[in-house]
N, CA and C atoms as an extended XYZ file, in Angstrom:
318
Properties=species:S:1:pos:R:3:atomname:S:1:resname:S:1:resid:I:1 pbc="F F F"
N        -5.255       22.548       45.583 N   UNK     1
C        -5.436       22.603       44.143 CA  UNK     1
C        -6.921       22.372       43.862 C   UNK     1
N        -7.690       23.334       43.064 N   UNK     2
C        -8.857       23.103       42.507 CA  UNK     2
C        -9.225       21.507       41.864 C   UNK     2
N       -10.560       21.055       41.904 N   UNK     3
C       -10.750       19.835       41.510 CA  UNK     3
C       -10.629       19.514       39.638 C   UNK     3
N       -10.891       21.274       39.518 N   UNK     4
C       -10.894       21.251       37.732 CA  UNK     4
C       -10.009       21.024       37.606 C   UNK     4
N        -8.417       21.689       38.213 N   UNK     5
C        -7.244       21.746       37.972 CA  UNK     5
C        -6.728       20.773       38.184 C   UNK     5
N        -7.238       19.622       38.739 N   UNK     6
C        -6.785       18.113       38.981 CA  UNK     6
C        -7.394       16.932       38.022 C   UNK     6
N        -8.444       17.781       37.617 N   UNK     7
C        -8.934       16.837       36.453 CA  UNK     7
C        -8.421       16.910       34.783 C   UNK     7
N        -8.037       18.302       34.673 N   UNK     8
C        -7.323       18.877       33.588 CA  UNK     8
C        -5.848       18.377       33.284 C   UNK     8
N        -4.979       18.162       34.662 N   UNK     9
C        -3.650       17.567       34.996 CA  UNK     9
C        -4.128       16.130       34.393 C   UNK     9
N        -5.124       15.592       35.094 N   UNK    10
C        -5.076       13.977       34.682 CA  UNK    10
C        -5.611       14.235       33.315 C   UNK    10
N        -6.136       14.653       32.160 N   UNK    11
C        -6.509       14.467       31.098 CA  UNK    11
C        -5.119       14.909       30.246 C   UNK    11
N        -4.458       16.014       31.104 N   UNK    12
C        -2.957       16.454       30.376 CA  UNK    12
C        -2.441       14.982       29.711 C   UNK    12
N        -2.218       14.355       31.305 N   UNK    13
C        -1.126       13.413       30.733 CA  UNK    13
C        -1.947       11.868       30.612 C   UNK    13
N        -2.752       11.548       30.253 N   UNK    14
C        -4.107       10.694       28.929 CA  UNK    14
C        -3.363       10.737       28.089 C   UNK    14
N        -3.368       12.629       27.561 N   UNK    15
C        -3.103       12.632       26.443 CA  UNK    15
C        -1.691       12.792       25.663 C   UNK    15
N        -0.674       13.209       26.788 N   UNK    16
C         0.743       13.003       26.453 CA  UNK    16
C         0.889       11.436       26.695 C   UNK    16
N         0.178       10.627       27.438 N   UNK    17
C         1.133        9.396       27.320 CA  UNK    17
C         0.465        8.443       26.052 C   UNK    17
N        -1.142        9.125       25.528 N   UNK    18
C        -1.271        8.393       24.167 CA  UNK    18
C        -0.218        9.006       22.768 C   UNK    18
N         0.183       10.079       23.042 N   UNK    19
C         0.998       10.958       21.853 CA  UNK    19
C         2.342       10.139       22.217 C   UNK    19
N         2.926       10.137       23.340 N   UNK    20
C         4.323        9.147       23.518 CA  UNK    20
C         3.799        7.506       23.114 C   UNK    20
N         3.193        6.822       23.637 N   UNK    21
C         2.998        5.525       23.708 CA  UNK    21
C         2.076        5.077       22.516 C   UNK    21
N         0.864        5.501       22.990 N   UNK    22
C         0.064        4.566       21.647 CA  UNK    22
C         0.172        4.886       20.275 C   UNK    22
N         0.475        6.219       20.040 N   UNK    23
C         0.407        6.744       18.426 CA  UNK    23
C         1.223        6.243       17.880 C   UNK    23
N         2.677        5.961       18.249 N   UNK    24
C         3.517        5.406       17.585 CA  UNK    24
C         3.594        3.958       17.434 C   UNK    24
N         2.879        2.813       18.332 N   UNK    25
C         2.649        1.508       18.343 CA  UNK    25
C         1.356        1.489       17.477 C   UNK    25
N         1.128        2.387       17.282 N   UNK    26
C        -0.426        1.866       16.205 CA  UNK    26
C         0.272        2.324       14.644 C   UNK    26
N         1.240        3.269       14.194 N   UNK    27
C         1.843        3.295       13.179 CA  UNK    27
C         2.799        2.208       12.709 C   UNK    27
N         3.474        1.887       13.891 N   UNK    28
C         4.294        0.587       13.704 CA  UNK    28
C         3.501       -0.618       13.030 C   UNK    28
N         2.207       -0.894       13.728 N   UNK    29
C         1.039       -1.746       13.352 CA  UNK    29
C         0.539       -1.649       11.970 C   UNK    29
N         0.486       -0.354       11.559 N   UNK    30
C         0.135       -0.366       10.315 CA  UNK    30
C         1.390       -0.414        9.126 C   UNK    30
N         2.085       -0.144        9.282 N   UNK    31
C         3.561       -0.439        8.896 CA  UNK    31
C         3.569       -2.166        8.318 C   UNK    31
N         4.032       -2.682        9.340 N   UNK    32
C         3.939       -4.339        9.145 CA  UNK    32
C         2.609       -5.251        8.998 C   UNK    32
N         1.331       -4.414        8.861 N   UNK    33
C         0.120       -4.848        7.825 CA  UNK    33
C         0.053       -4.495        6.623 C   UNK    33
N         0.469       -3.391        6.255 N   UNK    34
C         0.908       -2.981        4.756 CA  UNK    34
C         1.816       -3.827        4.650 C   UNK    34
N         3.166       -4.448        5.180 N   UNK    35
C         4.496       -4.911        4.705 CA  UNK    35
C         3.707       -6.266        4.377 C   UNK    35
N         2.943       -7.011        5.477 N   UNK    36
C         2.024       -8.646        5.060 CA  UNK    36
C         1.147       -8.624        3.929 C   UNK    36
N         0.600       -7.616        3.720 N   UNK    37
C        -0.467       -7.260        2.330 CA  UNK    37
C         0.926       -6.994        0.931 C   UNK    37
N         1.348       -6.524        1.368 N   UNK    38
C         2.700       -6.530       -0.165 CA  UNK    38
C         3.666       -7.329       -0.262 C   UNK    38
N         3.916       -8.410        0.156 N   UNK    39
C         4.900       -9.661       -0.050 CA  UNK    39
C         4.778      -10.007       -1.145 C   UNK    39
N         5.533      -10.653       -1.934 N   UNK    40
C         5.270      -11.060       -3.242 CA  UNK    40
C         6.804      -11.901       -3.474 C   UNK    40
N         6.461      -13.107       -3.917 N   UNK    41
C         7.539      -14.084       -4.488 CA  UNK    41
C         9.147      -13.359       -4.822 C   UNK    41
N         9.656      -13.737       -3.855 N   UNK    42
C        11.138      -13.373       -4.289 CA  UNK    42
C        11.833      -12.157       -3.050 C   UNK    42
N        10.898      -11.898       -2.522 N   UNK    43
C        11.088      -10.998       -1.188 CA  UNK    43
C        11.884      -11.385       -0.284 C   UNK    43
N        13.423      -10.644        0.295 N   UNK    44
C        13.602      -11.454        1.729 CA  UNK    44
C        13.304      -10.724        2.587 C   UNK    44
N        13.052      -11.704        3.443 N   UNK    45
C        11.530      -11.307        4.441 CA  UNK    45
C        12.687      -11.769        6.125 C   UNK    45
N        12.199      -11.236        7.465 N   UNK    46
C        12.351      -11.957        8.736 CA  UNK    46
C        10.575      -12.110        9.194 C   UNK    46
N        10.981      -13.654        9.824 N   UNK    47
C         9.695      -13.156       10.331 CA  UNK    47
C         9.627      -13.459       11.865 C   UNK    47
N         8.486      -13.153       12.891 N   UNK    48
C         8.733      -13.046       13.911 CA  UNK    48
C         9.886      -13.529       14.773 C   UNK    48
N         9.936      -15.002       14.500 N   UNK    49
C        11.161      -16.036       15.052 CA  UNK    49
C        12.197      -15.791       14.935 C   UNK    49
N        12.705      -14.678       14.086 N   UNK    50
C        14.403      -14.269       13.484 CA  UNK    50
C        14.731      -15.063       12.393 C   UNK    50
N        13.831      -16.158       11.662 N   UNK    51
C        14.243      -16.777       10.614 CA  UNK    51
C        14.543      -15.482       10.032 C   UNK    51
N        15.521      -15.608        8.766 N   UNK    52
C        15.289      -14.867        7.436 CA  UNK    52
C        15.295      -16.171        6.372 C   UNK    52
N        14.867      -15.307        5.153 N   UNK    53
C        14.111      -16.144        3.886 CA  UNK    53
C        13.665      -15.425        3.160 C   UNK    53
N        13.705      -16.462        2.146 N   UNK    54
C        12.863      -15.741        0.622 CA  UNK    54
C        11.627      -16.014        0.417 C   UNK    54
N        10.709      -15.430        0.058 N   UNK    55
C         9.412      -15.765       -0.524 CA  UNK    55
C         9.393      -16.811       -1.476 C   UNK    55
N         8.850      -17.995       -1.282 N   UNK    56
C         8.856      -19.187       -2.602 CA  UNK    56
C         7.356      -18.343       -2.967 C   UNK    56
N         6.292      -18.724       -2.501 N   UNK    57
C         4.759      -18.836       -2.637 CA  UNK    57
C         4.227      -17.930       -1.767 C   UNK    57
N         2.774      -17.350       -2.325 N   UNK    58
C         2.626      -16.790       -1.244 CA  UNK    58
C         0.918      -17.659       -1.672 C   UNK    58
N         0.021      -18.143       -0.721 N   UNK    59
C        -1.039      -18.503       -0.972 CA  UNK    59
C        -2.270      -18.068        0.176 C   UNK    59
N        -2.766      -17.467        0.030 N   UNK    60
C        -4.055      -16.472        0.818 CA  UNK    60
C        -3.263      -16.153        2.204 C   UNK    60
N        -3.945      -16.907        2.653 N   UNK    61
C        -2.902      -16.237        4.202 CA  UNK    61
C        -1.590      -17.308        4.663 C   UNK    61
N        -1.095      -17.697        4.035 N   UNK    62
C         0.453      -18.342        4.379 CA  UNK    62
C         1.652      -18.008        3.228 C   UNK    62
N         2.201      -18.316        3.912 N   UNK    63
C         3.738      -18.332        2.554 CA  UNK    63
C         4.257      -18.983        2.862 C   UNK    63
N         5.098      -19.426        1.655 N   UNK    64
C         5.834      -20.455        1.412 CA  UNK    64
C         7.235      -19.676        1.174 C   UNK    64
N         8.103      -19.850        2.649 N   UNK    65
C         9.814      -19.457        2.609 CA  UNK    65
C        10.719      -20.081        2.763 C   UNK    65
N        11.667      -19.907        2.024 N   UNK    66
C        12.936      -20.545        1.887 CA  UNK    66
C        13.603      -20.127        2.548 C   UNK    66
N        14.457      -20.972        3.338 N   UNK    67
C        15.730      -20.800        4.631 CA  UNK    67
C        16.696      -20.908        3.997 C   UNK    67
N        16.937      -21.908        3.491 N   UNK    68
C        17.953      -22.723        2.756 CA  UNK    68
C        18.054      -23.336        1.963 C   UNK    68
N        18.995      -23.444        0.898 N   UNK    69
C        18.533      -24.011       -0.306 CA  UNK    69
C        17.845      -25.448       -0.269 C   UNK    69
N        16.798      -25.519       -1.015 N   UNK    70
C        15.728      -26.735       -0.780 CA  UNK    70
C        15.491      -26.746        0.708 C   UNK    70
N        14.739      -26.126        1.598 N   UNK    71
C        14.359      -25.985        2.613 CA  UNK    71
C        13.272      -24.856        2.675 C   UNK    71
N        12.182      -25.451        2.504 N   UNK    72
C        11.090      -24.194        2.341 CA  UNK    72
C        10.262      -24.732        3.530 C   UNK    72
N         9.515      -23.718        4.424 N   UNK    73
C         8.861      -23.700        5.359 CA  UNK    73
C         7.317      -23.285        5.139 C   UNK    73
N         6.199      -23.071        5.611 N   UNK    74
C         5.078      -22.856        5.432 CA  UNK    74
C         4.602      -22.116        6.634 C   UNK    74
N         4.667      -20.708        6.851 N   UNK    75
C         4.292      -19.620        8.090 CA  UNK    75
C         2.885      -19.018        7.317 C   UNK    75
N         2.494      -18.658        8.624 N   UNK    76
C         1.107      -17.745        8.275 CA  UNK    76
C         1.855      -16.227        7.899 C   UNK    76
N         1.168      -15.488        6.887 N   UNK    77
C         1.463      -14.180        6.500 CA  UNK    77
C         1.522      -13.432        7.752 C   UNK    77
N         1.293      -13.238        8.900 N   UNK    78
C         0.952      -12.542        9.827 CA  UNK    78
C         2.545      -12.088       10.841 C   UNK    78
N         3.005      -13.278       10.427 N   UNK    79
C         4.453      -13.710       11.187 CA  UNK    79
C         5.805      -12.803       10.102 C   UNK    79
N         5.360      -12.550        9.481 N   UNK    80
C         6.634      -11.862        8.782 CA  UNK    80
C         6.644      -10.358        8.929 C   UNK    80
N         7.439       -9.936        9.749 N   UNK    81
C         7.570       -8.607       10.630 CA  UNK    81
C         8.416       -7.594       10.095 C   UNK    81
N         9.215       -7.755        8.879 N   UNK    82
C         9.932       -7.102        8.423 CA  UNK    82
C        10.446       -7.280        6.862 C   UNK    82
N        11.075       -6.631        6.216 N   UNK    83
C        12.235       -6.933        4.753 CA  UNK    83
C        13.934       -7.266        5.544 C   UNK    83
N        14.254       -7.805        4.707 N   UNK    84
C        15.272       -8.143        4.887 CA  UNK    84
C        16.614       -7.145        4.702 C   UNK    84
N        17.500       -6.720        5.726 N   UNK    85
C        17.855       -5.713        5.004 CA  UNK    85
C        19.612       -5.935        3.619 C   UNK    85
N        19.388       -5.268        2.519 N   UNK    86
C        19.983       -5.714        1.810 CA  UNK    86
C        21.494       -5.960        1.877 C   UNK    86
N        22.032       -6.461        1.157 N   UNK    87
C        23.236       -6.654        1.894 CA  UNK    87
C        24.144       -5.570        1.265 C   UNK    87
N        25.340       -5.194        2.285 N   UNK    88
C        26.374       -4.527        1.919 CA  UNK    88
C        27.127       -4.660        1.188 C   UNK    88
N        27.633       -4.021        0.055 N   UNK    89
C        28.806       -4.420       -1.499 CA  UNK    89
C        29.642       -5.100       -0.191 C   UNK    89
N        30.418       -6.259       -1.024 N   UNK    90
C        31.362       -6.758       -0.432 CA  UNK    90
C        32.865       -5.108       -0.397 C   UNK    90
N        32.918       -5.465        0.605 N   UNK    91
C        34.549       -4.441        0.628 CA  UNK    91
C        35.839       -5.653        0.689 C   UNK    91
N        37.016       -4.637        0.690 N   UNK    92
C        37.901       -5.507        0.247 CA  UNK    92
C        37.990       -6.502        1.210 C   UNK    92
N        38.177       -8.159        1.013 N   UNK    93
C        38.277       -8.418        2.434 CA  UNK    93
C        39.885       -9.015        2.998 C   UNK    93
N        40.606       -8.188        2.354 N   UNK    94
C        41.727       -8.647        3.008 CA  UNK    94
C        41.645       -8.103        4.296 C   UNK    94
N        42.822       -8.201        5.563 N   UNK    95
C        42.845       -7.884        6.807 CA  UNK    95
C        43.245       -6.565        6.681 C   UNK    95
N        43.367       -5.934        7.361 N   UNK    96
C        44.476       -4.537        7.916 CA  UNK    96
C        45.897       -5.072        7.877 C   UNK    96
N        46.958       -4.035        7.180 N   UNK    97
C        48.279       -4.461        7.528 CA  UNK    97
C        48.535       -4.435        9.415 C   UNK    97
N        49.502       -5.550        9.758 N   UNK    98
C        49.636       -5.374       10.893 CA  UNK    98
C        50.868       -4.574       11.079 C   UNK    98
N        50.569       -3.568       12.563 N   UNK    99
C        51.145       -1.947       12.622 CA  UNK    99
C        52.583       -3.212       13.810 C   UNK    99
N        53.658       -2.923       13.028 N   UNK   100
C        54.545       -3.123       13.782 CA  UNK   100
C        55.068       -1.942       14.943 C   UNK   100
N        55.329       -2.604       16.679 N   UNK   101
C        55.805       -2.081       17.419 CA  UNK   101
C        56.928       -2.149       17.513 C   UNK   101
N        57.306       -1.565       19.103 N   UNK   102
C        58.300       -1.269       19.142 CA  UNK   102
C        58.872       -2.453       19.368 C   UNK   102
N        58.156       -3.471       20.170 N   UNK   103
C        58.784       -5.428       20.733 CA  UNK   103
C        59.398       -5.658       19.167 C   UNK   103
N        58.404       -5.732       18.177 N   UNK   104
C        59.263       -6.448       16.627 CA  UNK   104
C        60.327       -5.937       16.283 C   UNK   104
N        60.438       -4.846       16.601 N   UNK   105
C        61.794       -4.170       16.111 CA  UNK   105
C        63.079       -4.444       16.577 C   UNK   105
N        62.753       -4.828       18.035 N   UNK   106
C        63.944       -5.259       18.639 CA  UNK   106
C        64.744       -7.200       18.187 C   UNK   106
């Protein structure tokens, strides 16, 4: 194999494994720096640790979140990695009727 043709192969895949790998970890990145720049009081938020919580405060670079009622914590803005996702209408919550067999019948 030519040396161009071996140098062209290695720049091929540079550039397929920055189009698979890095492009999409640097969108993700900007994703959850926009999400830390738009928090605002009343937000439920997760943040790195798997807490979830509400926004009490937000003050320059920390916030102030609520776990639990009267239980507010104090994290750096940097740590909150996501929204919370909203919750599902309650459905009915009775059980399923139970499907009688053939044992009950007897």
């Amino acid at each position: 194999m030519p040396p161009e043709l071996q140098l062209l192969v290695i720049v091929l895949a540079l550039v397929g494994f920055w189009a698979i790998v890095m492009r999409p970890a640097r969108v993700q990145q900007r994703r959850v720096a926009q999400l830390q720049e738009e928090v605002v009081v009343g937000d439920e938020v997760i943040i790195s640790a798997g807490i979830f919580g509400t926004i009490d405060a937000v003050e320059g670079d920390t916030v102030r979140l609520e776990i639990a009622p009267g239980t507010v914590i104090t994290v750096a803005r940097q740590v909150v990695v996501r929204r919370a996702p909203e919750p599902e209408p309650d459905r009915d919550q009775q059980a399923p009727p139970e499907q009688k067999t053939e044992e009950d019948e007897e």
